[in-house]
C-alpha positions as CSV (number, residue, x, y, z in Angstrom):
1,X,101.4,175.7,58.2
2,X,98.4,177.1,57.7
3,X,94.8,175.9,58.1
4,X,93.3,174.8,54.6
5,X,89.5,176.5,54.9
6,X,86.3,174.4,54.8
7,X,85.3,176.7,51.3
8,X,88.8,176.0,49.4
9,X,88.8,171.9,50.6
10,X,85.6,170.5,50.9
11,X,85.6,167.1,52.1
12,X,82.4,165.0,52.2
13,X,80.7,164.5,55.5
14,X,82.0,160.2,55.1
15,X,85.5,161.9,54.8
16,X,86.0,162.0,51.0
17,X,86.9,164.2,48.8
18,X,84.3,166.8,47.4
19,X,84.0,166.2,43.7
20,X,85.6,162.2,43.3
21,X,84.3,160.9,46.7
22,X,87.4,158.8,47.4
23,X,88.9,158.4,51.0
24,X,93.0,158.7,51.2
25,X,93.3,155.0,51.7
26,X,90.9,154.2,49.0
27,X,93.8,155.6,46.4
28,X,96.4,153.4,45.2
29,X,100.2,155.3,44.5
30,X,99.5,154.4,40.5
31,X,96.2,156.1,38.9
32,X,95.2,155.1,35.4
33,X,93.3,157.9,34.5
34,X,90.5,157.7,31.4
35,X,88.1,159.9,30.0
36,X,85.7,157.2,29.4
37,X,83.6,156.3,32.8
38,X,83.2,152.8,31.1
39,X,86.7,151.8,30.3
40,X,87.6,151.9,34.0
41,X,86.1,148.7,34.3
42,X,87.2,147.6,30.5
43,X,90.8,147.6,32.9
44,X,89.8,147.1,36.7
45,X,88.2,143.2,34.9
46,X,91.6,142.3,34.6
47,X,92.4,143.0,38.0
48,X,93.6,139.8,40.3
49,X,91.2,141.5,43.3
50,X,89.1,145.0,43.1
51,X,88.6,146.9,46.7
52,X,86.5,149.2,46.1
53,X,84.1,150.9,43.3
54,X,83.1,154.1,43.7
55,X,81.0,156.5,41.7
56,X,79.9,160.0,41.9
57,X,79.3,162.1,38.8
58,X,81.3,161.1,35.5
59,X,84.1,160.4,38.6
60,X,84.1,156.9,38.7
61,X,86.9,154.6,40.7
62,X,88.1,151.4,40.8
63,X,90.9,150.6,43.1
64,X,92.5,147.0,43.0
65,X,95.3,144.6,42.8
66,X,97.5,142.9,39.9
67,X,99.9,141.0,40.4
68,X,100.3,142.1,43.8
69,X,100.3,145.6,42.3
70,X,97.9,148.1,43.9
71,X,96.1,150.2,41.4
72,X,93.6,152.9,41.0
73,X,91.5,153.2,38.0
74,X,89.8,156.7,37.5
75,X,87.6,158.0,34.9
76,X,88.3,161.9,34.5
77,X,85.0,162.9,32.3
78,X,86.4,164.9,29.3
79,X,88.3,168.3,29.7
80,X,90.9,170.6,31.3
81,X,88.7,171.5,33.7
82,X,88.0,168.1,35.0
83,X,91.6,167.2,35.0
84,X,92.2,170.7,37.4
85,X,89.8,169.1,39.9
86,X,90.8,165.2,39.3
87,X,94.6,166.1,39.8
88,X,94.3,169.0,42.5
89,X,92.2,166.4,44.4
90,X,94.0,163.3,43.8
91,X,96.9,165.5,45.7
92,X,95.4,166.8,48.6
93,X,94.1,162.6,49.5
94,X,98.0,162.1,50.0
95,X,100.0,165.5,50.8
96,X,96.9,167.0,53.1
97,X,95.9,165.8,56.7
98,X,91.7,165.9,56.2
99,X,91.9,166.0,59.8
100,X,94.1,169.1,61.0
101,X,93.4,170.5,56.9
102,X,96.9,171.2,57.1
103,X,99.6,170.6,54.4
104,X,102.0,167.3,55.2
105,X,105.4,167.3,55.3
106,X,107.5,166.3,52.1
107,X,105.6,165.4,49.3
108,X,104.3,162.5,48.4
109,X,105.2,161.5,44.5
110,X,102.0,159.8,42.7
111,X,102.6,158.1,39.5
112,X,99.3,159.6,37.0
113,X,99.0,157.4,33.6
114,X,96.4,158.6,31.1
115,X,95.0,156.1,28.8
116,X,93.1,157.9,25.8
117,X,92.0,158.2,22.4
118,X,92.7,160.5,20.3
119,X,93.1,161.8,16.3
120,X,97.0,161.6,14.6
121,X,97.9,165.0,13.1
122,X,100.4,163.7,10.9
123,X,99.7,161.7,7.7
124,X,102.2,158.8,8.7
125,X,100.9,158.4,12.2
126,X,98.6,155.0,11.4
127,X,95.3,154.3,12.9
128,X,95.6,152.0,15.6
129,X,99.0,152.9,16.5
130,X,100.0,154.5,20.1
131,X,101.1,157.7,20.9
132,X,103.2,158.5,24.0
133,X,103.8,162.3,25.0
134,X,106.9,163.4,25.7
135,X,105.4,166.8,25.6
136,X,101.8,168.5,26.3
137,X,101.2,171.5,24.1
138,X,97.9,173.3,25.8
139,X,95.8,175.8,24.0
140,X,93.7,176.1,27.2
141,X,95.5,178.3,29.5
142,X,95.2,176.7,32.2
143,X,98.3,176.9,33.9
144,X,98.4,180.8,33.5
145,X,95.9,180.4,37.0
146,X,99.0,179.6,38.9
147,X,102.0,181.3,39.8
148,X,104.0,178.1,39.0
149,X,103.4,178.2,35.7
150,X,105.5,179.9,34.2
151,X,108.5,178.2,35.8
152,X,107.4,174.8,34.6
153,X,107.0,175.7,31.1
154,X,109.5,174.3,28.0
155,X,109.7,178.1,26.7
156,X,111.5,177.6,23.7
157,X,108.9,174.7,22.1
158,X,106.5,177.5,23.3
159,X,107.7,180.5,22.2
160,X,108.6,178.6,18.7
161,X,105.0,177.1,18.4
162,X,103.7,180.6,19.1
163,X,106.1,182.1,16.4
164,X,105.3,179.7,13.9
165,X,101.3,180.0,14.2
166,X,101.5,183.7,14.7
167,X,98.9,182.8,17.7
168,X,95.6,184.9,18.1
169,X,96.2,187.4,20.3
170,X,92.4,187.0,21.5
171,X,93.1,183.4,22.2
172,X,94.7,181.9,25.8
173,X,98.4,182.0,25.4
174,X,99.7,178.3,24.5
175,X,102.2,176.5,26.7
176,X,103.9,173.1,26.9
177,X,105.2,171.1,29.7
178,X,107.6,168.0,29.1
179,X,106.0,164.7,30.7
180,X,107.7,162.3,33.1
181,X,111.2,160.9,31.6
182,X,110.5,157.9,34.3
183,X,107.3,156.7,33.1
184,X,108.0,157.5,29.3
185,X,110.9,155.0,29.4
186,X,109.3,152.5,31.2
187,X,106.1,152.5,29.2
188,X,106.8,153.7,26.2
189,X,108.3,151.2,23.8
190,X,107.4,150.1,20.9
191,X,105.2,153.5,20.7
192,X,105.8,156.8,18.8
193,X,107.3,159.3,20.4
194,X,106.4,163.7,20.3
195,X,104.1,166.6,21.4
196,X,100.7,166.1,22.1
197,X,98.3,169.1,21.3
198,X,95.3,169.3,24.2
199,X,92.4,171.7,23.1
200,X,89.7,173.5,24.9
201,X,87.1,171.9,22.6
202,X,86.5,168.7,20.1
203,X,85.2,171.3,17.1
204,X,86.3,174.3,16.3
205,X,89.4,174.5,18.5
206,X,90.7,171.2,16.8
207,X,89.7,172.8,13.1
208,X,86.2,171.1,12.8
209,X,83.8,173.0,10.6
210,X,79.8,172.0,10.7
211,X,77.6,174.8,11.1
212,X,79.9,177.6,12.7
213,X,82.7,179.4,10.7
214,X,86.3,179.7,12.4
215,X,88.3,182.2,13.2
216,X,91.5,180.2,12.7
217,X,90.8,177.7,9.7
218,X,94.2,176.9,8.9
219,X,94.9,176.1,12.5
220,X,95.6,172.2,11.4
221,X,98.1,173.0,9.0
222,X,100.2,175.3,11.2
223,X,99.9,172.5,13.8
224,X,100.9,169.7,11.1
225,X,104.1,171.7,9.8
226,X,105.2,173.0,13.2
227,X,108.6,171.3,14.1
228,X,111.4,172.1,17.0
229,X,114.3,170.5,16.9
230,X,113.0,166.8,15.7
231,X,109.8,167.1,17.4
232,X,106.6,167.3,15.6
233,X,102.8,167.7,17.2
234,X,101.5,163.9,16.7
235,X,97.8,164.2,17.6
236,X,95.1,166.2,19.2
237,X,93.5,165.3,22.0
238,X,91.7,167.8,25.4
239,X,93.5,166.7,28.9
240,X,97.1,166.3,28.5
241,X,98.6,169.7,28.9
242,X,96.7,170.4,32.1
243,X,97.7,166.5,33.2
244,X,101.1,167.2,32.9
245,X,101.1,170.8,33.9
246,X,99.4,170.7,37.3
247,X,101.0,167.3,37.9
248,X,105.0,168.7,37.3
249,X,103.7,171.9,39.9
250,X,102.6,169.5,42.4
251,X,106.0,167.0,41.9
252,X,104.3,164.3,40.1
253,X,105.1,161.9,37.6
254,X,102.2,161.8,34.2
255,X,103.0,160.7,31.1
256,X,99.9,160.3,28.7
257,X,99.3,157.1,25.8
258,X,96.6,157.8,23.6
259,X,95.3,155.2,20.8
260,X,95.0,156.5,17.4
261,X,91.7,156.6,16.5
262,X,91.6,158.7,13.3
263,X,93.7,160.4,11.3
264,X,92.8,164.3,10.5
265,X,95.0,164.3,7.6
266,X,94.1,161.3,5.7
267,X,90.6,161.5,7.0
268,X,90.6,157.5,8.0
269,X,88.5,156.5,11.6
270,X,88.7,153.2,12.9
271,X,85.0,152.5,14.1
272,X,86.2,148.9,15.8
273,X,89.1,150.6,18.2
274,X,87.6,149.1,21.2
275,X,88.7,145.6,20.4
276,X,92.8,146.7,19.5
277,X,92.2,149.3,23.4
278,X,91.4,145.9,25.0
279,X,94.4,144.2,23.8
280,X,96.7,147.2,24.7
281,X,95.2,147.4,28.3
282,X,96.3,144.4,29.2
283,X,100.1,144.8,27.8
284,X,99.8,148.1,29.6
285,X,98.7,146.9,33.1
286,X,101.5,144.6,32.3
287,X,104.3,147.3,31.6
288,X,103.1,149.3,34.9
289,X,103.6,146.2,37.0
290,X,107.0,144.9,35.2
């Protein structure tokens, strides 16, 4: 196998990874992965023992025990872009020797949670319900960097999504990528079910007007009516697509729950949201460890 260059993997001069500062053996095999850098510790307090705590940048990690579960906590900052450095680095601290920079043999299989908020795109989709992805629908384009891509894709949700919105031919073709079957049945009841949209943006890619016209301003209602074979897009939200997209390249499972938040339909926002994400953080940590 061939040398991995200093350039393409930096590691820190302590041994850590460039951008999240983490050692291999500070990572636990399960990552909770947030946007928030604050709600890591709204779940590592419920830990039974916490290792370590580490911070660099909007990266921040807690890594930790319940009931005799080891766990990794791992705020993400907001974005595509952070995810393609969060998940392309959380895979090189277990599948590449940081001593020889080579490539290990086998792979080994990390199981990625996200834990988000997010807006329902449906009318009947209630504030404070969850939301659990079967599928990531991305509008960022970022899989289209790697030759993978296109082998990993659900091309018939896409090419009917594309159909049905007649997409912009100036905008990054959309994709969507089915999450892990294994975490969505272990973690998933109780919740609703269908394709999460991940945007490039929290305004105008998600139909938000305040000072800029859009290019697409019926983008929400193509969205809301779009349907393939039972499935319907359930909310919006801006990591899940690249989450489960670089994570089914690499041979990981993801699976995404987002709280519902608001409702872009009926227009309703639930300003007290942090109380009802305490309560399901703690039935969560609870389903992971079951």
């Amino acid at each position: 196998m061939n040398k991995i260059e200093k350039s393409e993997l930096i590691i820190n001069p302590d041994g850590s990874i460039y951008h999240l500062k983490i050692k291999p053996e500070h990572l636990a095999d399960t990552v909770i992965i947030v946007g928030d850098p604050k709600r890591v510790e709204q779940i590592s307090q419920h830990f039974d023992k916490i290792e370590i705590k580490i911070q660099n940048r909007e990266f921040v990690t807690h890594t930790g025990t319940f009931k005799n579960k080891r766990l990794t906590v791992l705020a993400t900052g907001i974005g595509t872009d952070n995810i393609d450095i969060v998940v392309n680095e959380l895979d090189a601290l277990v599948n590449i020797n940081f001593k020889t920079r080579k490539r290990k043999e086998g792979n080994k299989v990390l199981d990625i949670i996200r834990l988000g908020t997010s807006g329902a795109i449906q009318a009947d989709i209630s504030v404070n319900s969850f939301v659990i992805a079967e599928y990531g629908l991305g509008f960022d384009g970022l899989i289209h960097f790697y030759r993978l891509g296109n082998e990993i894709q659900d091309h018939g949700i896409t090419e009917a999504f594309i159909n049905h919105t007649q997409w912009g031919a100036d905008l990054a073709r959309p994709y969507v990528v089915k999450g892990s079957s294994k975490l969505l049945k272990k973690l998933g009841k109780g919740m609703i079910n269908g394709i999460t949209a991940t945007s490039p943006g929290f305004y105008g890619p998600q139909g938000r007007v305040l000072r800029l016209e859009l290019n697409y301003p019926q983008i929400n209602k193509l969205v809301e009516t779009f349907s393939y074979n039972g499935y319907k897009i359930t909310n919006f939200e801006m990591e899940t697509s690249a989450l489960y997209g670089l994570g089914k390249m690499l041979g990981h499972n993801t699976i995404t729950i987002c709280a519902i938040i608001a409702n872009r339909i009926t227009g309703e926002f639930n300003e007290n949201y942090k109380e009802i994400m305490n309560n399901f953080i703690i039935d969560l940590i609870n389903r992971i460890t079951e």
